[in-house]
C-alpha positions in Angstrom: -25.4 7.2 -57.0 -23.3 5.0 -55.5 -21.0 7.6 -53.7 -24.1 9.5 -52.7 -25.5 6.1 -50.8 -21.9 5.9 -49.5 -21.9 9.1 -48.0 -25.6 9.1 -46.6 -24.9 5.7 -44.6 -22.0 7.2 -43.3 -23.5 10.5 -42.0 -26.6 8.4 -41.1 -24.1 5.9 -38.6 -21.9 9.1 -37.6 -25.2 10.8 -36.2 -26.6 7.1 -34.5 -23.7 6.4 -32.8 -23.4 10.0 -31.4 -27.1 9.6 -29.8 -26.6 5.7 -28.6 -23.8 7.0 -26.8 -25.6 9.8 -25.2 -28.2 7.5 -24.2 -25.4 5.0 -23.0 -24.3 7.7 -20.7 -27.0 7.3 -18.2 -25.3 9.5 -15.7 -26.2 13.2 -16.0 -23.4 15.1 -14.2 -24.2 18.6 -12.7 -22.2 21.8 -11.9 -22.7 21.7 -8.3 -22.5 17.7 -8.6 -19.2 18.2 -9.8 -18.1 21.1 -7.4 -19.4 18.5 -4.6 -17.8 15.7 -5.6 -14.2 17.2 -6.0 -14.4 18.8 -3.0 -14.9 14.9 -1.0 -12.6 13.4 -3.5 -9.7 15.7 -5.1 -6.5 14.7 -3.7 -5.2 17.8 -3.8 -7.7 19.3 -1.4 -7.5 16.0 0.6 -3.9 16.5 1.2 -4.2 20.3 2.0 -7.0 19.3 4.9 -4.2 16.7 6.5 -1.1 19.7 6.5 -4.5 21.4 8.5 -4.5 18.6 11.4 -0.4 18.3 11.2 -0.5 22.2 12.1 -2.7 21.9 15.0 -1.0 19.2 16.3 2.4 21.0 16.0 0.7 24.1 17.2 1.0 23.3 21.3 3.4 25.0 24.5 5.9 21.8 24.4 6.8 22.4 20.6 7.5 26.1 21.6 10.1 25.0 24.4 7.7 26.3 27.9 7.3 22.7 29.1 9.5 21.1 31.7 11.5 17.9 30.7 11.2 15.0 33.0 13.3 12.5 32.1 14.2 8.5 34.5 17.0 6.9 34.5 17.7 3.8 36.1 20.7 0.9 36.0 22.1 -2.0 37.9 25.7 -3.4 37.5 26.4 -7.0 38.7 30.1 -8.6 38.6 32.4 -11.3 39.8 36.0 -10.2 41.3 38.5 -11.6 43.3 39.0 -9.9 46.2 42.6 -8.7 48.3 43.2 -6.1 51.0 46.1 -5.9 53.1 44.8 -3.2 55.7 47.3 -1.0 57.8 46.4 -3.1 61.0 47.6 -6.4 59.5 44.5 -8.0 58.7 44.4 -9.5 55.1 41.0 -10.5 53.2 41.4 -12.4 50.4 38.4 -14.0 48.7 37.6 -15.3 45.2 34.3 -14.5 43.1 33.6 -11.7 45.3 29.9 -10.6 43.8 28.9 -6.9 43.6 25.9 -5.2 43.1 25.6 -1.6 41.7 21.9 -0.1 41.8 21.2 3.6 40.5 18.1 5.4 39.7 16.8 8.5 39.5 14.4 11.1 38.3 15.5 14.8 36.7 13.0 17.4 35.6 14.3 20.4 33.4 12.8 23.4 33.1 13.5 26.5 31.4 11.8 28.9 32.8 12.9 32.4 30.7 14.9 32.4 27.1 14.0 35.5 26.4 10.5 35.6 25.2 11.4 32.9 22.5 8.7 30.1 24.1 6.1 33.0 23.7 7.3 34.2 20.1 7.5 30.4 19.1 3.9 29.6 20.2 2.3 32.7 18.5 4.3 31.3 15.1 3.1 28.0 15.4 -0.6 29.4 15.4 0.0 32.0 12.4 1.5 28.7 11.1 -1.9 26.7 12.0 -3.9 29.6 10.1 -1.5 29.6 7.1 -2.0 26.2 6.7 -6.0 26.3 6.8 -5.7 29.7 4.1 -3.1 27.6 1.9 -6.1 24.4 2.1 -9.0 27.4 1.2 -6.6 28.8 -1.7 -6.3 24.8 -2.9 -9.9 24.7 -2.3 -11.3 27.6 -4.4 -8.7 27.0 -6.9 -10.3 23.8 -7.3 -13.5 24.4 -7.9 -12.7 27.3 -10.4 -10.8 24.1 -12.4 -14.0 22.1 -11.9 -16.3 24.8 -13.3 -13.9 25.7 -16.1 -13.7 22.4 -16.7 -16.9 21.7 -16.9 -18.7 24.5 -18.7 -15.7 24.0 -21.5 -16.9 20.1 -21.9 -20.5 21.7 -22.1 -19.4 23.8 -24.9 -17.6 21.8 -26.6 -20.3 19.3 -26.9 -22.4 22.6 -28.4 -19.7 22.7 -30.7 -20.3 18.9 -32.1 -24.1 19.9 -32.2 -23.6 22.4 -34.6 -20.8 20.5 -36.4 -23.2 17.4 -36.6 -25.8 19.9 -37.9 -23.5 21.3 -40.5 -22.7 17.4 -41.6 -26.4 17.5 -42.5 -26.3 20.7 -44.3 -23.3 19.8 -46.1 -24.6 16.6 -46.9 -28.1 18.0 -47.6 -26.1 20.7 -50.2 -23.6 17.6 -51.6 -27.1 15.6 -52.2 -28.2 19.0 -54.5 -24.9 19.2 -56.3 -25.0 15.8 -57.4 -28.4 15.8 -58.5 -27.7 18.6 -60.7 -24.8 17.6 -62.0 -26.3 14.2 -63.2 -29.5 16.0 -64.6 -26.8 18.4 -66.8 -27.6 21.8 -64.7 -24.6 21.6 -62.4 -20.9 21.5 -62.5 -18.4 18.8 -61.5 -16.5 21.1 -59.3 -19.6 21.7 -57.3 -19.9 18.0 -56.3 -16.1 18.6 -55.5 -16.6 21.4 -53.2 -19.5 20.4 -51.4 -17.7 16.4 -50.8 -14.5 18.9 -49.8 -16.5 20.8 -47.6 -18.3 17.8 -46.2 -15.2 15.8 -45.1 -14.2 19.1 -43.6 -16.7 18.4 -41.4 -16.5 15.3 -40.5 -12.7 16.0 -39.7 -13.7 18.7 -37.2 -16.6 16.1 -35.7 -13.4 13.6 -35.0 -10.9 16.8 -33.3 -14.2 17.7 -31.4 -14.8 14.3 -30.1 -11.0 13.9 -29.3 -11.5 17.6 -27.3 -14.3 16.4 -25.0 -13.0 12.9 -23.9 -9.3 14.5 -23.0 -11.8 17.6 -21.3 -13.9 14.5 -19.7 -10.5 12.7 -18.4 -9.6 16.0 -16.7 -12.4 16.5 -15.0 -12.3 13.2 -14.0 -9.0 13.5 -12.5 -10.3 16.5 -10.7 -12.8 14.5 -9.2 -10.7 11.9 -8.1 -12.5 9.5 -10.3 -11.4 7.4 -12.9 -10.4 9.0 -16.4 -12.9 7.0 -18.1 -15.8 6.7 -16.2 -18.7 8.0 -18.6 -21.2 11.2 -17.8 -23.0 13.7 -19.5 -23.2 17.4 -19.0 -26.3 20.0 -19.0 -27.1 21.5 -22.6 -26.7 25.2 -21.4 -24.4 27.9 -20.0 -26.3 30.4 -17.6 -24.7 33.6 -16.8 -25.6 35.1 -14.1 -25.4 38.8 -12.4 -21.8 40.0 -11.1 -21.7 41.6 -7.5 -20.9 45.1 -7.9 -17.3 45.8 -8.1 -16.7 47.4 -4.6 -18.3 44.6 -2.7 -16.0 42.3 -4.4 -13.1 44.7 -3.6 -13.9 44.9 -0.2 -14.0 40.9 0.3 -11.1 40.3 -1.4 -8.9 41.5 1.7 -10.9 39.6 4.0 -11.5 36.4 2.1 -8.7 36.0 -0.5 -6.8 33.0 0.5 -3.5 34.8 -1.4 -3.9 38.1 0.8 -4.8 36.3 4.0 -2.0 33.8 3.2 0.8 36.7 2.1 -0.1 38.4 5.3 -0.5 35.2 7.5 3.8 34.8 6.4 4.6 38.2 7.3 3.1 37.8 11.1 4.9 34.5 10.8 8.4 36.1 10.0 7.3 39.0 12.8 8.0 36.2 15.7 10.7 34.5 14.0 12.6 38.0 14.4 11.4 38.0 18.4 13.1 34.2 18.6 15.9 35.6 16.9 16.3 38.8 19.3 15.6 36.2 22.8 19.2 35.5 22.0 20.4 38.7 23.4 18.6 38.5 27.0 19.6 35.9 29.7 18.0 32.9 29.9 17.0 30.8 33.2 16.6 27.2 34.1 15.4 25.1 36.6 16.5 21.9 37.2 15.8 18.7 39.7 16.4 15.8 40.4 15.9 12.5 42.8 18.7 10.3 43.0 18.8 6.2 44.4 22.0 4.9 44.4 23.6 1.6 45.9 26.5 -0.1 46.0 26.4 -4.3 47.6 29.8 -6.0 47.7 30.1 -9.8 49.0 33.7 -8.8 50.6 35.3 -6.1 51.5 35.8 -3.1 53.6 32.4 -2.0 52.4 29.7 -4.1 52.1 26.9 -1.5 51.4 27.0 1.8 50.9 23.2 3.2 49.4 22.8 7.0 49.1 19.2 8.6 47.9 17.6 12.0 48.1 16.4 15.2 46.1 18.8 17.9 44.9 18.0 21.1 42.5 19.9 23.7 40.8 19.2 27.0 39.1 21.0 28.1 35.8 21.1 31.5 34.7 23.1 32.0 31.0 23.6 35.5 30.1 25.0 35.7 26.3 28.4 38.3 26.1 29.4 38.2 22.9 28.5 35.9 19.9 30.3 37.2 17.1 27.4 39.9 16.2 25.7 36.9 14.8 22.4 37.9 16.3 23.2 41.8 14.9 23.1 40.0 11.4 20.5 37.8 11.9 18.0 40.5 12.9 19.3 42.8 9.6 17.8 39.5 7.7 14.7 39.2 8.9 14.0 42.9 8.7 14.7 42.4 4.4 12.6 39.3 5.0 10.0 41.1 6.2 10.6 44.3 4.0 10.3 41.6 0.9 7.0 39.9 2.3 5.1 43.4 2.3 6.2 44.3 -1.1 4.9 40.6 -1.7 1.4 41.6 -0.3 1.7 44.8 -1.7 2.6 42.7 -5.3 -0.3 40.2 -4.7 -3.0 42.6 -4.2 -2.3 44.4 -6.9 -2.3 40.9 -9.3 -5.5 40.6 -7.9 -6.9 44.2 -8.9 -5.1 43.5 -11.8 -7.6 40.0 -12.4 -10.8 41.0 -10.9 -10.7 44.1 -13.2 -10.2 42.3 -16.7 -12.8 39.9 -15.2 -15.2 42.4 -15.5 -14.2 43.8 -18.7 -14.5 40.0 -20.3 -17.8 39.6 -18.4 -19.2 42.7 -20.0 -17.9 42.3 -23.3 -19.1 38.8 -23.5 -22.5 39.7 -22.6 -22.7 42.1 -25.6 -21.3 39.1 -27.6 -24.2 37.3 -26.5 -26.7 39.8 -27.3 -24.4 40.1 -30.7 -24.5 36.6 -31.6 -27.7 36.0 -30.7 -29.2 38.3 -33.1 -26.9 36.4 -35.6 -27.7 33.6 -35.1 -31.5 34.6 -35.8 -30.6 36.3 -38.5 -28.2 33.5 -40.0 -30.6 30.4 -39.5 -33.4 32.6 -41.6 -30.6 33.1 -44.5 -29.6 29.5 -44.6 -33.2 28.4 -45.1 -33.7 30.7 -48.1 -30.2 30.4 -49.5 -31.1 26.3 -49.8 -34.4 27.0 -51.3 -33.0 29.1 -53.7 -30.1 27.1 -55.0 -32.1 24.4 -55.0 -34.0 27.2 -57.6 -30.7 27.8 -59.4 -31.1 31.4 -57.7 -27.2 31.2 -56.2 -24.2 29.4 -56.7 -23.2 27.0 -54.3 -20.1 29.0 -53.2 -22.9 31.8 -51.9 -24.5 28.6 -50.1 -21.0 27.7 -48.7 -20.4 31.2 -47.3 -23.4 31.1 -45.7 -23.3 28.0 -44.5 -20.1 29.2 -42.8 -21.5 32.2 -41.7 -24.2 30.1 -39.9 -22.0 27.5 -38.1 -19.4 30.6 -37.2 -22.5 32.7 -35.5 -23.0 29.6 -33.2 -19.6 28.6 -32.5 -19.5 32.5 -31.4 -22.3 32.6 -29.3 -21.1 29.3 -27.6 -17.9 30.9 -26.8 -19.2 34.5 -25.9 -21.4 32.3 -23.2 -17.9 30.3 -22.2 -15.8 33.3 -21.9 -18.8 35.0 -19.9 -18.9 32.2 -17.4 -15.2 31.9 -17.2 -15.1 35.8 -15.9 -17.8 34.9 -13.7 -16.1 32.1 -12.2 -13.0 34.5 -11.8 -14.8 36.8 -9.8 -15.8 34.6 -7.0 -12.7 33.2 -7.2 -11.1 36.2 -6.1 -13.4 37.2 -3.8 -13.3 33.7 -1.9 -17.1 32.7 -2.6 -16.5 30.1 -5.5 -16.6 27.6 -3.2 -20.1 28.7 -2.4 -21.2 28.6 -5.8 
């Protein structure tokens, strides 16, 4: 009796702690609560939204080279010198800490003008570059929020998962309490008391792993949040599922939406005009250049005592390339592979993607006919579990039949739960793909 006190207080704790603690987590987080809150908070996604502003800063006409150059200059030169000149006439000037002043100034704007076409191949790369950069933030984006639903709905499940295994702790202790009573009245067996205390602890061993899952899924999610790890919340009881698109509509957004297609074709235009910058090196090139010069020259003694020039003065430089070694010839050979290599990537990506969205739907379908599956079960198993306990309590079946069915009750739920899982999992995929998750 002792032992069967023992073992009742300690399911009895077991299932008071469970519910203080859900009641201590006074926080009931959401789906879309979750979505939401990653989306303001996840570094990731914060860092992808700065590269956004660094490429529109970058993308402008003076990074591509079509700006002029204006550049001032300006210095003055003071020193002490003694001064002699013996000059051809026969005068002689001699003078000590002799002071001169140098003064020069100026201003010189360079502009080139033509280098081939390069200024306008560099500007259209820096806006594919712009645009890559706001696909690559939408690709960290949905990406995120698929983590953040997976995440979630597999913290809602596993918390299904204690549910049952709490429930079971009752069975199991409900079928240990039987076992003991008929062992002590002389209608039971000792191994019985044995099995059912095995079974039991079983249990209770899978209530501990299951409690370990959820706070390392809970940390996770919290990380993806940007929150901290152990900040407490609770999740929503159920898993809906809810209708797919129909395949073609999905196919048909996946090329326009797809931040891996968009972004696999945004780097081939990119490497398009870094093949025009590399080709400008064979035409001539033409600059302008200016300038506006001050310069003057003070000396205490001396034949000249100021000389001061000033005044504007240009040049134009045209460079016309000859022969470099056929290092452009080479150059261009590369970037036709690079660009050869990025459409078999695109050609490579879209087919992953085919490849994705179509076992998405086969899950999605097959896990719905789980569902439908397990739910019958699941009807069908809680009925057997209430007349296999009324009839071993009878001494109509062993308590090895009890077991199995007790098994086969806590298995039918653990399979609906992750039919329902596996469901949502292809459902998230799909919009994933498509590029509407983050609408979700």
């Amino acid at each position: 009796m002792k032992r069967f006190y023992k073992i009742f207080f300690f399911s009895f704790c077991s299932i008071f702690f469970f519910n203080a603690a859900l009641f201590a987590q006074d926080t009931l987080l959401t789906a879309q609560d979750a979505v939401k809150i990653a989306i303001e908070n996840n570094y990731g996604i914060i860092i992808s939204r700065n590269e956004i502003e660094i490429g529109s800063l970058n993308n402008n006409w003076a990074n591509a080279g079509a700006i002029p150059l204006v550049s001032a200059t300006a210095s003055k030169t003071v020193g002490v010198n003694n001064l002699q000149q013996n000059l051809s006439n026969g005068t002689v000037t001699k003078k000590n800490g002799n002071t001169t002043q140098n003064l020069n100034a100026g201003i010189a704007v360079n502009w080139t003008v033509f280098d081939g076409f390069k200024m306008f191949a560099t500007k259209k790369k820096l806006e594919e570059l712009e645009r890559a950069g706001e696909y690559t933030f939408r690709k960290n984006l949905n990406e995120t929020v698929f983590n953040v639903i997976t995440s979630y709905y597999n913290i809602v499940t596993l918390d299904e998962q204690k549910k049952a295994t709490l429930e079971q702790i009752s069975l199991y202790t409900d079928r240990y309490n039987l076992a003991q009573r008929r062992f002590e009245i002389g209608t039971g067996a000792k191994y019985e008391v044995l099995e059912a205390q095995v079974d039991l602890n079983e249990q209770r061993s899978n209530l501990l792993s299951l409690q370990n899952s959820i706070a390392l899924a809970k940390s996770s999610l919290n990380n993806l949040m940007g929150k901290n790890p152990d900040t407490s919340f609770m999740v929503i009881d159920t898993i809906m599922v809810f209708p797919l698109p129909a395949y073609s509509d999905v196919q048909n957004k996946i090329n326009k939406q797809n931040p891996d297609v968009l972004l696999a074709n945004s780097q081939l235009a990119v490497l398009a005009q870094e093949k025009k910058e590399v080709n400008a090196a064979r035409l001539p090139s033409v600059e302008l250049a200016g300038f506006y010069n001050f310069a003057r020259n003070r000396n205490g003694a001396g034949f000249t005592l100021l000389n001061q020039t000033y005044g504007p003065s240009g040049s134009v430089g045209i460079s016309v390339p000859l022969f470099n070694g056929i290092l452009v010839k080479k150059q261009l050979a590369i970037s036709d592979i690079q660009i050869k290599n990025q459409q078999l990537t695109i050609t490579q990506t879209k087919n992953d993607i085919q490849t994705s969205l179509t076992n998405a739907y086969i899950n999605y379908n097959n896990a719905l006919k789980a569902i439908e599956l397990e739910k019958n079960n699941l009807v069908l198993a809680t009925e057997n579990i209430v007349i296999a306990t009324e009839r071993y309590k009878k001494l109509n079946i062993t308590s090895v039949e009890l077991r199995q069915i007790q098994i086969s009750y806590n298995d039918a739920k653990n399979r609906l739960y992750n039919a329902l899982y596996q469901a949502k999992v292809a459902e998230a995929t799909v919009a994933l793909l498509s590029g509407d998750i983050a609408n979700l």
